[in-house]
N, C-alpha and C positions, 0 to 999 in steps of 0.2 A: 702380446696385446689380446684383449679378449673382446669375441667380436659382440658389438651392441645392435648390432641391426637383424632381425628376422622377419617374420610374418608379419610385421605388426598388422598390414592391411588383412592378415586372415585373425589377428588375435582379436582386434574388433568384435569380430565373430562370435566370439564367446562373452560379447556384453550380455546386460541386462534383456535386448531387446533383438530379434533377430527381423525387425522392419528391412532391413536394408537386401535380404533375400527375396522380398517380395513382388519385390519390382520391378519394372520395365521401366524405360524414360520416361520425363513430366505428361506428355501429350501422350501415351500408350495407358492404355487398359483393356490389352487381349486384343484381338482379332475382333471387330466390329463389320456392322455389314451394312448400317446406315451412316449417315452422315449428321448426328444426333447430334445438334448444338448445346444441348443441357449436359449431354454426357460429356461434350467437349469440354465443357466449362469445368462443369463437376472433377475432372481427370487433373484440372490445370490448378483448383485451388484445393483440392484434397490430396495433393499428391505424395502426399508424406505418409499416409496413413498406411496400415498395414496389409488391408486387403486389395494389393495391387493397385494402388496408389487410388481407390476409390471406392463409394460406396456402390452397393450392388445396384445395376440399375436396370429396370426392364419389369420390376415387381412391382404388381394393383395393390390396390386396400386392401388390408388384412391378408396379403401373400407372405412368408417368410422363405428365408432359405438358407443354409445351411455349406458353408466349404471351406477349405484346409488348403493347407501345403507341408510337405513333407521334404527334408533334404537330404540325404546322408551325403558326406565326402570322405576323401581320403586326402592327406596332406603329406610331402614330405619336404625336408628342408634339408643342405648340406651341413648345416652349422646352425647352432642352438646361440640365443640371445638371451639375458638375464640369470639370475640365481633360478636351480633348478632345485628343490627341498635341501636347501644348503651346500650343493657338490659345487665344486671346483674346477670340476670337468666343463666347458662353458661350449665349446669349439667340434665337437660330434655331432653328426647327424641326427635327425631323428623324424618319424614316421608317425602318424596318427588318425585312427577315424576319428570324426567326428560328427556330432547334428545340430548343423547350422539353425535348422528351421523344422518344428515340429508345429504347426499352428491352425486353429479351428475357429471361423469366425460364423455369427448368424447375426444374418441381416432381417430385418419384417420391416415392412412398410404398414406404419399406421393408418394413417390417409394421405392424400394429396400431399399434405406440407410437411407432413412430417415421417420421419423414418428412424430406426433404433440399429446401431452397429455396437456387437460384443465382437472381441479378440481375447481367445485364450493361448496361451506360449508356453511350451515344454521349455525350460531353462537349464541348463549346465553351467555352472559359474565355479572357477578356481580363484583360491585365492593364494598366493606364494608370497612370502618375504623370505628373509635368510636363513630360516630354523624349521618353517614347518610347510605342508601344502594338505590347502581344507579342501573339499571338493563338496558342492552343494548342490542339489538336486530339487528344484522346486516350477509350481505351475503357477503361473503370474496372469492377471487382467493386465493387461499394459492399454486395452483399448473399451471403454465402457460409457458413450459417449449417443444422445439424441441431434438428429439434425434437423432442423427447421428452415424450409426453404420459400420466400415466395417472390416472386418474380426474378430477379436478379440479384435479390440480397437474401444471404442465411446465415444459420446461426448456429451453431456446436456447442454441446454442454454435455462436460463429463470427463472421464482419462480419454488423454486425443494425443497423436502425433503434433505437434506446432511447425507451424512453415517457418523454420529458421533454417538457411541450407537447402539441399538436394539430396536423399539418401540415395536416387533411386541409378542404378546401372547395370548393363548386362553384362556382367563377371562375375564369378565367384568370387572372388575374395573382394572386402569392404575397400574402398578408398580412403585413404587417410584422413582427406579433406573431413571423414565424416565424427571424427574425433572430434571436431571441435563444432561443429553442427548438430548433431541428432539430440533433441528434445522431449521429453515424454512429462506431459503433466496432469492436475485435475485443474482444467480450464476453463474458459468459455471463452469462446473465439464468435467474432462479427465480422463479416467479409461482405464483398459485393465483387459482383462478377459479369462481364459484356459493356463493361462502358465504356462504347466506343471502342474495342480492341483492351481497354484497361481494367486489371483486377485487384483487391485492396483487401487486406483484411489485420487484426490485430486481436490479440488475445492478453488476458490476467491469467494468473495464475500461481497456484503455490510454490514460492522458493523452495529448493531444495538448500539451498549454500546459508551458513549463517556467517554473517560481515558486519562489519563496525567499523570502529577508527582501531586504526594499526598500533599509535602512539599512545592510547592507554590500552588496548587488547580488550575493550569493552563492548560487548554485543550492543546488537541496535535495532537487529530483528531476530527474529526465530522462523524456524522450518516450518510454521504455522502461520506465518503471515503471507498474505495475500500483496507480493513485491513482487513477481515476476510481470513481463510483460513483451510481447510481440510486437511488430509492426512490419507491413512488408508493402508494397508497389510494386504492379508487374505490367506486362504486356504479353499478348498472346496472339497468334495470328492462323488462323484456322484457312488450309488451301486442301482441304479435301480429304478425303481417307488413302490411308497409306496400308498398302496389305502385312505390310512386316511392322511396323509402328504405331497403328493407331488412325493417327494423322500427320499429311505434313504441313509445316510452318515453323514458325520459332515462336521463341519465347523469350522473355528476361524480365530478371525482378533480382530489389535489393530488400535487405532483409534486413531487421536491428534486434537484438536479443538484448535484455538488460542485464545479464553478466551469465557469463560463460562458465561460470560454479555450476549453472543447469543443465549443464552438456550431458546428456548420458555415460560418456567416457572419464568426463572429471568427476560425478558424483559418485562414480566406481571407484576410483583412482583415488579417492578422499577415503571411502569406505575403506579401500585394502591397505592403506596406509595410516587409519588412527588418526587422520590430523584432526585439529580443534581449533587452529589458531583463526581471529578474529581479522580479519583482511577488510577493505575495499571491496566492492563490484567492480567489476572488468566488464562493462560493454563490449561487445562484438556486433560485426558487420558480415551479410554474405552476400554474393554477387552470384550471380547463373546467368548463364545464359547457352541454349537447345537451338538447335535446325533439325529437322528430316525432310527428306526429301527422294521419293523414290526408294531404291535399294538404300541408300545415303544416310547415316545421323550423327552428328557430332553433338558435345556439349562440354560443358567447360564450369567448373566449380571452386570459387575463393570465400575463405573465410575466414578474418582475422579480430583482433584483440582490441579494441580502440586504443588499449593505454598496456603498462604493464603491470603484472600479478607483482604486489610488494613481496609478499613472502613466498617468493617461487619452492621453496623446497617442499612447500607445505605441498603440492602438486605434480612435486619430481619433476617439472620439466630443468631449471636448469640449475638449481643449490643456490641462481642468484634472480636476480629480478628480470622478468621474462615478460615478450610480447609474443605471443607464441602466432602464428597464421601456418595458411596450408592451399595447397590447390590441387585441382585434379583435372585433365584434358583425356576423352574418351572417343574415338571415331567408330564407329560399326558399321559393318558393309554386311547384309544376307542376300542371299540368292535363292531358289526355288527349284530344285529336281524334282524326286520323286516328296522327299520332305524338304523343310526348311533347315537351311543353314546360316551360319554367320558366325561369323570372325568378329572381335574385340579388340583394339588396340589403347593402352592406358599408358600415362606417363600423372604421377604426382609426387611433388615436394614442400616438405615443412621447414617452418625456421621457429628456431626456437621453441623445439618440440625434444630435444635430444633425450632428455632422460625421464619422459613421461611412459610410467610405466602402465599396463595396460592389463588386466588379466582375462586370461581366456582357457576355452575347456580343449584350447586344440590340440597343444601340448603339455599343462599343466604345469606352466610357470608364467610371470609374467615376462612380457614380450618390449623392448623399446623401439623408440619410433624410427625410422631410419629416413635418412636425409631425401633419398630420391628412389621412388619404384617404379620402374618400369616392366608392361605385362604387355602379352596377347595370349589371347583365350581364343577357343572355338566350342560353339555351338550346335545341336544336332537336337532338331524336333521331329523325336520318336513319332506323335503326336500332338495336340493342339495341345494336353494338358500332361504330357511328357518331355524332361529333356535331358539328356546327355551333354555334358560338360569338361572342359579339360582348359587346365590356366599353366603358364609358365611365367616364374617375376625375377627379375631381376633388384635384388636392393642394397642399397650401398649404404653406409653408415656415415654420419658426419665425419669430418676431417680430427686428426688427434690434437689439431691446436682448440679445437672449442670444450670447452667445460660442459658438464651435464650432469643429472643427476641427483638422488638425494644424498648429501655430503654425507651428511650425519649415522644412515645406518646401511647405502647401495656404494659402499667406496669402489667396490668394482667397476660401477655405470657410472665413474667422474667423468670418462672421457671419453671421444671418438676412435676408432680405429683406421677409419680408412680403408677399410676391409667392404666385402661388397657378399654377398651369400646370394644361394640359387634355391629358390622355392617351385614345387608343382602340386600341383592339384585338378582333383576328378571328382568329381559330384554327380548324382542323376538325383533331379528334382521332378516331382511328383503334384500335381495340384487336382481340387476332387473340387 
């Protein structure tokens, strides 16, 4: 049997966007020293964004300023998943640097209300089928977006992260849950934020997915039409500053995405697979919900499918009609010697994700999803703005009675093994 489960929570890694490196939990943005309730706000509804889940804050009129993150890792795996530039070999080891996150963002405050965020990303992207492996090299805006803020309502116009999901968590390698989450588009988002403990926002934006009816295969929009859309309701509860976190409190919000074709993982997954065929929208739902407290943070991440994808193979999740969902539960405990430490504990599982292929620069083929990953990482702050990292996963592959896969040209990735693979990973992250 050959096994179908590896990295995938590190293949992510090698999407389009390397947001998910950036961050710390919803309610964190660095080591703070007041108890800044604009910054609090600011943290809870920007949290997706790529400059640690917020815009810079602490800069007058006409101040700008300039910073980065930098990641290298090393990854190794007992057992390889997917077609590797056509080998047959499937079940060996295999070892690789890779860079998560090479990224340079500048912020300037125009005046009072208004402020400008640019993100530039170093990209590595592979792409693998059964014959060949391209490897591409390019630098991306993923973030080029003005904020307009006044009193408790603002406003984002331009490429922006969207609050659909949570990308944000302290492990190296991605959570699965984020497959079916992460958004990147040119939007314009309207939010409001403090009422009464409650925050609101919702966004338009350019589809990436083109959809119609299924029974003639006739379009009915284009990559050019203005059909995407956000919407989200949260809650947020500010109990002071937390030296390792931010702040502590909780949080929770649900989220609606109008069809999950905009995922950053499926618009990959569409890309490296040539599909064309005209589908349905798939709305999706995401659910979160944060605590910290003290040493203390848990939080907890679902994201699933409202209905099922008609032409699942177009997608590779499973050759047949799929609802695909996913979750992710994270606990972190730091403590405080000479430096800061902290320990990570992760457990996440998908359904009907089995043979959604995923390509990534980490090993150079594409990676499937695997039923259930469980990790603990540990942390080490060289530094405020250094860190030393190290992850160990455990991941096991769906069972051999479930089907997966694209029928048509991955016959290898039809099925589950049953098989379970052992991943680790070292990274030292860097931020200027």
């Amino acid at each position: 049997m050959k096994l179908k489960t590896l990295v995938s929570s590190l293949a992510i890694a090698g999407l389009m966007s390397t947001s998910a490196f950036a961050a710390t939990h919803t309610a964190v943005a660095g080591h703070t020293t007041t108890n800044d309730m604009n910054a609090f706000w600011q943290s809870v509804s920007m949290r997706n964004q790529d400059n640690n889940g917020h815009m810079i804050t602490g800069l007058q009129a006409g101040q700008s300023k300039v910073s980065g993150e930098l990641a290298m890792s090393i990854y190794h795996a007992d057992r390889r998943s997917g077609k590797f530039a056509g080998s047959t070999t499937l079940k060996q080891s295999t070892t690789r640097f890779a860079l998560p996150a090479a990224e340079m963002f500048y912020d300037a405050q125009v005046n009072a209300m208004t402020s400008v965020h640019l993100g530039v990303d170093y990209v590595t992207s592979t792409t693998t089928d059964n014959t060949t492996t391209d490897n591409t090299t390019t630098v991306t805006l993923p973030e080029a977006y003005a904020h307009f803020s006044h009193g408790k309502f603002y406003v984002n116009a331009g490429r922006q992260y969207l609050n659909f999901g949570d990308t944000a968590h302290d492990t190296i390698t991605t959570p699965v849950v984020e497959a079916l989450s992460e958004t990147s588009a040119n939007a314009l988002t309207v939010g409001a934020v403090n009422l009464h403990g409650f925050y609101a926002n919702a966004s338009l934006f350019n589809s990436a997915a083109t959809y119609g009816n299924t029974s003639t295969n006739q379009q009915e929009n284009n990559t050019n039409a203005i059909t995407g859309m956000t919407a989200e309701l949260g809650y947020a509860m500010n109990q002071g500053m937390n030296q390792f976190y931010g702040y502590n409190g909780l949080n929770l919000y649900v989220d609606y995405l109008s069809n999950l074709e905009d995922t950053n993982a499926v618009v990959a997954a569409n890309a490296a697979n040539n599909k064309t065929k005209y589908h349905d929208a798939v709305p999706g739902m995401a659910f979160h919900a944060g605590y910290a407290t003290g040493a203390f943070q848990v939080s907890a991440n679902y994201v699933m499918a409202n209905k099922k994808f008609a032409d699942a193979d177009k997608l590779s999740f499973t050759g047949q009609d799929a609802k695909p969902s996913a979750y992710n539960l994270e606990g972190d405990y730091s403590w405080m010697t000479t430096h800061r430490q902290e320990v990570a504990l992760t457990f996440g599982q998908t359904e009907q994700m089995l043979g959604m292929g995923i390509n990534t620069n980490v090993a150079g083929y594409s990676f499937a999803m695997p039923k259930t990953t469980i990790g603990i990482g540990y942390n080490y702050y060289v530094s405020k703005n250094v860190e030393l990292q190290g992850e160990y996963l455990s991941l096991a592959d769906y069972s051999t009675s479930k089907n997966g896969g694209d029928s048509t040209s991955k016959t290898t990735l039809t099925k589950g093994t049953g098989d379970t693979a052992n991943a680790f990973a070292a990274q030292i992250k860097v931020k200027f």
